[in-house]
C-alpha positions in Angstrom: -12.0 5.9 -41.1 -10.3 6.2 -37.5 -13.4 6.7 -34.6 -13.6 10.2 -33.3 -14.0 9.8 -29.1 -14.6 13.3 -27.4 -13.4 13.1 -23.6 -15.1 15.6 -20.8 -13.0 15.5 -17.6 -16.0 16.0 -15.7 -16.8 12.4 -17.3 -13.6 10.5 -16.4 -13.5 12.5 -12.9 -16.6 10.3 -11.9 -15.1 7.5 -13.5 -12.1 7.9 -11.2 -14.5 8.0 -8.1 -16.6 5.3 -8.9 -17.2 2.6 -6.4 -16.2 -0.1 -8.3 -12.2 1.7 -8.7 -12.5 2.2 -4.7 -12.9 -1.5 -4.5 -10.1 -2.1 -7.2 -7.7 -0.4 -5.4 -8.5 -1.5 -2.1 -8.5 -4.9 -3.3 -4.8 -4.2 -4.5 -3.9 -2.6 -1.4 -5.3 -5.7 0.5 -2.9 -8.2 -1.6 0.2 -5.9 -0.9 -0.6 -6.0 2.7 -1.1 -9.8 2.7 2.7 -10.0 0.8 4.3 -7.7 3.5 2.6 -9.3 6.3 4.1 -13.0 4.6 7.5 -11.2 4.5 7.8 -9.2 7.1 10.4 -9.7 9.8 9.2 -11.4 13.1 12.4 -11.0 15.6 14.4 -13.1 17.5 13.7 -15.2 20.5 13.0 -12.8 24.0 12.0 -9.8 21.9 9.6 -7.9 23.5 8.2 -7.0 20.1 8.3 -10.3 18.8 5.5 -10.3 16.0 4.3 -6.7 16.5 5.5 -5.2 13.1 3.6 -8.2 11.0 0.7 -7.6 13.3 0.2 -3.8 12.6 -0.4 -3.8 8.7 -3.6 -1.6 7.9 -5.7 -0.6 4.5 -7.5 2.1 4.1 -9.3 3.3 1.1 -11.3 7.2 0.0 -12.9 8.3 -3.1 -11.5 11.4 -2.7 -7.4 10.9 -2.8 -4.2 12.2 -4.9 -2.6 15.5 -4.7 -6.7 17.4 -6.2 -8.9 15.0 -4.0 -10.2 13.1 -7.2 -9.8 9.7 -7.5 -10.3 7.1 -5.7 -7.0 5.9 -3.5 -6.0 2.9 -1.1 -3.4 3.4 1.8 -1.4 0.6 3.1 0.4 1.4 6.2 2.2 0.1 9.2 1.5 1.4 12.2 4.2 0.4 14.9 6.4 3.6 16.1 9.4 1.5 14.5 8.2 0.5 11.0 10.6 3.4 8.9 13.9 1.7 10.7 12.4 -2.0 9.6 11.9 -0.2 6.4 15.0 1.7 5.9 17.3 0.7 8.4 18.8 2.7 11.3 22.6 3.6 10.3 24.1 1.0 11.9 25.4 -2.6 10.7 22.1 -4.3 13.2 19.7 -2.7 11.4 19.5 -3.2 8.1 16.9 -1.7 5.5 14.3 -4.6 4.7 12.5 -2.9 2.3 9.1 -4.9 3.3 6.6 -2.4 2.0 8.6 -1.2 -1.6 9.3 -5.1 -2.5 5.4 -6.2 -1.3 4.3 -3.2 -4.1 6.3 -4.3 -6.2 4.6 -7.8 -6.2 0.8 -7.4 -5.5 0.4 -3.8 -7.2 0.0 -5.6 -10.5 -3.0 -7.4 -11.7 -3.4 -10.4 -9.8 
């Protein structure tokens, strides 16, 4: 005989919000930041933001995330003014899309 298993959404909305899935997903946010801060790109010799894009890599994490506010949610985010033209290029040939941030998820969003 199969087991019977009544759900209450009430039930798995705390589950959601528990402390212990804030830490799991800031822990997984943490390991994709540490893969695109290995991978990101540094620059060239004389540039005067030599290092800056690596450098500005931050987490963040809330109980209260997705599109109703509940679950718990980690952020990874770059914060130099030119991380979406490292990310996706600029249009032109000396600016190419890197990618850094879809290819780090891709790695450390698994379980690790």
């Amino acid at each position: 005989m199969a087991a019977r298993v009544k759900v209450k959404r009430k039930g798995v909305g705390g589950m959601l919000r528990m402390p212990g899935m804030q830490a799991e997903m800031l822990r997984r946010a943490e390991a994709i930041k540490s893969i695109a801060q290995a991978s990101s790109p540094v620059g060239d010799e004389g540039d005067p933001h030599r290092g800056n894009y690596a450098a500005s890599w931050q987490t963040d994490s809330t109980a209260r995330g997705g599109r109703r506010r509940d679950r718990a949610v980690a952020v990874v985010r770059n914060t130099s003014y030119y991380a979406r033209w490292v990310e996706y290029g600029n249009g032109r040939p000396s600016g190419p899309a890197h990618h850094v941030l879809l290819r780090a998820a891709q790695l450390g969003g698994g379980n690790q």
